[in-house]
C-alpha positions in Angstrom: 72.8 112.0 75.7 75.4 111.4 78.4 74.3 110.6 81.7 74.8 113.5 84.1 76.0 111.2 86.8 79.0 110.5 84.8 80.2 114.2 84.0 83.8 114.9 85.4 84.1 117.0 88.2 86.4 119.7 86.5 88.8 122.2 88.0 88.3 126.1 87.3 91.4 126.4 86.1 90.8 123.9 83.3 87.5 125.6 82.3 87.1 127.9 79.3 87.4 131.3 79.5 84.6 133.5 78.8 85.4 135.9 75.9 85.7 139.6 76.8 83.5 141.7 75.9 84.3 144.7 73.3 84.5 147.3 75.6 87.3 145.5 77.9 91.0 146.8 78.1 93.5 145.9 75.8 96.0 142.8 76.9 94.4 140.2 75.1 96.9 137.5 76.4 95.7 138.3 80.6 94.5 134.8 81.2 96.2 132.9 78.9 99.1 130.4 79.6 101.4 128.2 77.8 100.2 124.6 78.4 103.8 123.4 77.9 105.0 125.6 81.3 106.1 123.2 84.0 104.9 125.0 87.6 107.9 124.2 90.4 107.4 121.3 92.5 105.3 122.8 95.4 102.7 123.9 93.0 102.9 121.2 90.9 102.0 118.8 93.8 99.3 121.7 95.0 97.5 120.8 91.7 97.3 117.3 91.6 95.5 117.8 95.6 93.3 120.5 93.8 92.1 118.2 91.0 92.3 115.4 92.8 88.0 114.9 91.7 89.4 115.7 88.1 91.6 113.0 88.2 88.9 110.2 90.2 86.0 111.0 88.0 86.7 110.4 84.5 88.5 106.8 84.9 85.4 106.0 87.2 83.2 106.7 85.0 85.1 105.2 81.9 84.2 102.3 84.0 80.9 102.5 84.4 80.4 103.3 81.0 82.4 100.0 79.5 80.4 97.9 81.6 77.2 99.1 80.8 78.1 97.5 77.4 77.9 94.0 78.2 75.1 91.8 79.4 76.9 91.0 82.9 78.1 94.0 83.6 80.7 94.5 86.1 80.3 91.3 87.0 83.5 90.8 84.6 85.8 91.5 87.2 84.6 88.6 89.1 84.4 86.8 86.4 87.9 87.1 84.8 90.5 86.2 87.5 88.5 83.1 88.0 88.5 82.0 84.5 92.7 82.4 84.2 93.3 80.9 88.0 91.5 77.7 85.6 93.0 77.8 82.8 96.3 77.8 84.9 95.4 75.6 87.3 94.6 72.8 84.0 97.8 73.5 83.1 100.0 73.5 85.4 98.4 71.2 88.2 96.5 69.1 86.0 98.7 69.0 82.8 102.4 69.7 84.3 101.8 68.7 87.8 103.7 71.3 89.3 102.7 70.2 93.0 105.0 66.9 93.0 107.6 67.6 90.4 108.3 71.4 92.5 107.8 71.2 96.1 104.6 73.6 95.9 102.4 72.6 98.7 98.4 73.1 98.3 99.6 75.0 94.6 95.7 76.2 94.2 95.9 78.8 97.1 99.3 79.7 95.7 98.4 79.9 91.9 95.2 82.0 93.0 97.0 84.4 95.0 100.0 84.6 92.5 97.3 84.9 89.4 94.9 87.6 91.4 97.9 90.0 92.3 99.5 90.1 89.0 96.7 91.3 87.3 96.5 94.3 89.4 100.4 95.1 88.0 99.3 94.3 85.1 96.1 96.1 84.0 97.4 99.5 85.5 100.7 98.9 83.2 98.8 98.0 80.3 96.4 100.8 80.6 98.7 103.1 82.2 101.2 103.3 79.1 98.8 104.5 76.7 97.4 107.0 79.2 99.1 110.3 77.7 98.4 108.6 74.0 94.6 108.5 74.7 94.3 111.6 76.4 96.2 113.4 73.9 93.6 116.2 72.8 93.3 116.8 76.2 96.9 117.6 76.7 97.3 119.4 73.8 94.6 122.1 74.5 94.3 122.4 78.9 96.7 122.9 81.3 96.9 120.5 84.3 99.1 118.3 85.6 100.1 115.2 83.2 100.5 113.1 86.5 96.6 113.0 86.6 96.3 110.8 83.9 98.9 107.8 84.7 97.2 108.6 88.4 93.7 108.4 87.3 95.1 105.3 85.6 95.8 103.3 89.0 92.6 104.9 90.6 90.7 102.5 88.1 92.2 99.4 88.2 92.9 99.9 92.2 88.8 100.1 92.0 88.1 97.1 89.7 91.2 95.2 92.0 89.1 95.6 94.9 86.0 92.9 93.1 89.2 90.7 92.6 90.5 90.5 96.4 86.9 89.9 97.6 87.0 86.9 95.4 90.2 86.2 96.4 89.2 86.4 100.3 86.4 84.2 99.5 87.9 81.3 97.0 90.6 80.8 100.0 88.3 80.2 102.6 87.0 76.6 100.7 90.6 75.5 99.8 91.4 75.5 103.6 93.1 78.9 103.9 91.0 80.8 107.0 91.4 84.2 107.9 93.9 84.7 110.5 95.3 88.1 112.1 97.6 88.2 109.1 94.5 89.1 106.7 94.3 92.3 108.3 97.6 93.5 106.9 96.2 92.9 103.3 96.0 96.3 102.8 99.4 97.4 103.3 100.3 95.1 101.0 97.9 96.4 98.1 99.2 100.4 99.0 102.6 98.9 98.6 101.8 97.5 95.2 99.8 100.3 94.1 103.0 102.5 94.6 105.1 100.6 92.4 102.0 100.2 90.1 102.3 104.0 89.8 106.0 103.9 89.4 105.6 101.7 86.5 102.8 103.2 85.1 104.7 106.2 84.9 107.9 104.6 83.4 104.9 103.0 80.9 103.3 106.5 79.9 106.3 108.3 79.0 107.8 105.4 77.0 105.2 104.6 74.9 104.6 108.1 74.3 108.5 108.5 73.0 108.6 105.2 71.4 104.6 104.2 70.2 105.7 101.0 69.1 106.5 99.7 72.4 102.7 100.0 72.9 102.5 96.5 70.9 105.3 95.1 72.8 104.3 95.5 76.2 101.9 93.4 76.1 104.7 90.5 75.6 107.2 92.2 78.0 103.9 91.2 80.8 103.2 87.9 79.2 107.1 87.1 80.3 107.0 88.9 83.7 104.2 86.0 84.8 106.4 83.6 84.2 109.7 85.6 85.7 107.6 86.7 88.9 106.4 83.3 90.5 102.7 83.9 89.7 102.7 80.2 87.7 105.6 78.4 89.6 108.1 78.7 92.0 111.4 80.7 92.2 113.1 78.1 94.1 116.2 75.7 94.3 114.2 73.1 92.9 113.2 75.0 90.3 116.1 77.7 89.1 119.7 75.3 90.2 121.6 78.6 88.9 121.8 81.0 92.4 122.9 83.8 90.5 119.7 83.3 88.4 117.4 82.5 90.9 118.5 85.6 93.3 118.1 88.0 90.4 114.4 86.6 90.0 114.1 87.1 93.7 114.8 91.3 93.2 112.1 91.6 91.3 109.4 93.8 92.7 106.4 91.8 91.8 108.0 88.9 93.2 108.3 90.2 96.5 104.9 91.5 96.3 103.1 88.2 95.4 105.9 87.1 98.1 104.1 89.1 100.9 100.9 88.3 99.9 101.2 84.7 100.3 102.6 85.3 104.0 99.4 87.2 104.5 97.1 85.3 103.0 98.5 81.6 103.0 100.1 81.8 106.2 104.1 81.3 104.5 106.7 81.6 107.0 107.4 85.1 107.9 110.2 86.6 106.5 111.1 90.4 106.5 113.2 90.4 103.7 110.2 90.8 101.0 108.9 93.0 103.0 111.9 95.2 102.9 112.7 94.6 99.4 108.9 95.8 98.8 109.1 99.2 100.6 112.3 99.9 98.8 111.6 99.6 95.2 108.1 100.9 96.6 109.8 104.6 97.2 112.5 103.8 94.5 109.8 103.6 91.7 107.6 106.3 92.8 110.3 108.9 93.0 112.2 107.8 89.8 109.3 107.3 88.1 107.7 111.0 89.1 110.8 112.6 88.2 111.5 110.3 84.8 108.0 111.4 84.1 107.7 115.0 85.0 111.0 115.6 83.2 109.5 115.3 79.5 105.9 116.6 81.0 106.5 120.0 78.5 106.7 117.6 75.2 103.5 116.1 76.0 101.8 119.1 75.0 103.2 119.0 71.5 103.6 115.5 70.7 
């Protein structure tokens, strides 16, 4: 039996109907809608306010429910960045020794950071694009809008993300990074990523919902993006000689995002230019990606 803290908060709207009763007038269709019918833009953002719960319960308690599964629990999101910032570290530091051969300074702090922040990007992409696939029964038979579910996506990982900064705030602390005034801003820096999260979760969803083998090569498309996104090394002269090369690596969204965090956190020189870069593919991906989105939302229904 399911524990009753765990039940969804559900909308009226998606709740069945009671039957009518034999002596009721004739219309048998009052009440019913097509589940394919897109609502304009004002009541479609209506909606997602008025099932906001809908949308925040059922990834939260997904959640909950996976970790009651294993013996430590959600101790696992602790657990997990630290294990890949060693692996990577071995590798790169110990192995490679990225520090001398690539003009990182103290490359710990700056592998933890870079490895910490990706994960965000990725585990909402990952999870994100098989969103409508999952969910599919629910789409098929209840009307509501699709945006709930890539949504609900990032409201989960933006949850288990949270376990990961602390751990991030307090791994810094004993490789000589201390808090400064700069730590405050950390937040503005995770609602800036958790935009373009959502704009690439979205992009994700409806993808792998057209095309269901892309589902098996995402996972390869993120494997390359920590190595194109200076998580493991550098996107510097040292490192990419080619300037056409390196300045396309530099317009990459998650670069600029692990760019910003490492002025926050690791005290880098300040420059505004990730910061600019950030908003703008920030508002580029959440509006493209809503409208890319919405604008197949009446096949999801019947695919």
């Amino acid at each position: 039996m399911s524990d009753p803290a765990y039940e969804p908060v559900v909308p009226a709207a998606l709740r069945p109907m009671a039957p009518k009763a034999a002596g009721d007038e004739a219309g048998g269709d009052e009440g019913l809608f097509d589940v394919a019918v897109q609502p304009r833009l004002r009541a479609y953002l209506r909606q997602l306010w008025a099932y906001r719960e809908f949308a925040m319960t059922i990834p939260l308690g997904q959640l909950r429910a996976r970790s009651q599964h294993t013996s430590l629990g959600r101790t696992w999101y602790l657990l997990n960045p630290l294990l890949l910032i060693a692996i990577y570290y071995t590798i790169f530091e110990v192995v490679l020794g990225i520090e001398e051969r690539r003009g990182v300074e103290d490359y710990l702090p700056f592998l933890t950071v870079g490895v910490i922040a990706y994960s965000y990007t990725r585990s909402a992409v990952q999870s994100g694009a098989s969103s409508l696939i999952s969910s599919h029964r629910l789409v098929r038979s209840l009307r509501f809008p699709r945006t709930i579910l890539p949504f609900g996506v990032m409201v989960a990982q933006t949850s288990t993300h949270l376990y990961a900064i602390a751990v991030l705030l307090v791994a810094l602390i004993p490789m000589g990074q201390f808090p400064t005034w700069r730590w405050l801003l950390l937040p503005v820096a995770l609602l800036l990523q958790g935009v373009i999260n959502l704009g690439f979760t979205m992009y994700a969803a409806r993808l792998t919902f057209t095309f269901p083998d892309l589902a098996n090569l995402l996972p390869f498309v993120l494997r390359l993006g920590l190595y194109v996104s200076g998580v493991l090394i550098p996107i510097n002269a040292q490192l990419i000689t080619n300037d056409v090369v390196r300045t396309m690596l530099q317009l990459n969204p998650v670069y600029n995002v692990l760019e910003i965090h490492r002025q926050l956190l690791l005290g880098y020189s300040w420059d505004a230019w990730p910061w600019i870069a950030t908003v703008s593919w920030a508002v580029a991906l959440l509006v493209t990606g809503s409208i890319y989105f919405r604008a197949a939302e009446d096949r999801y229904a019947s695919g």
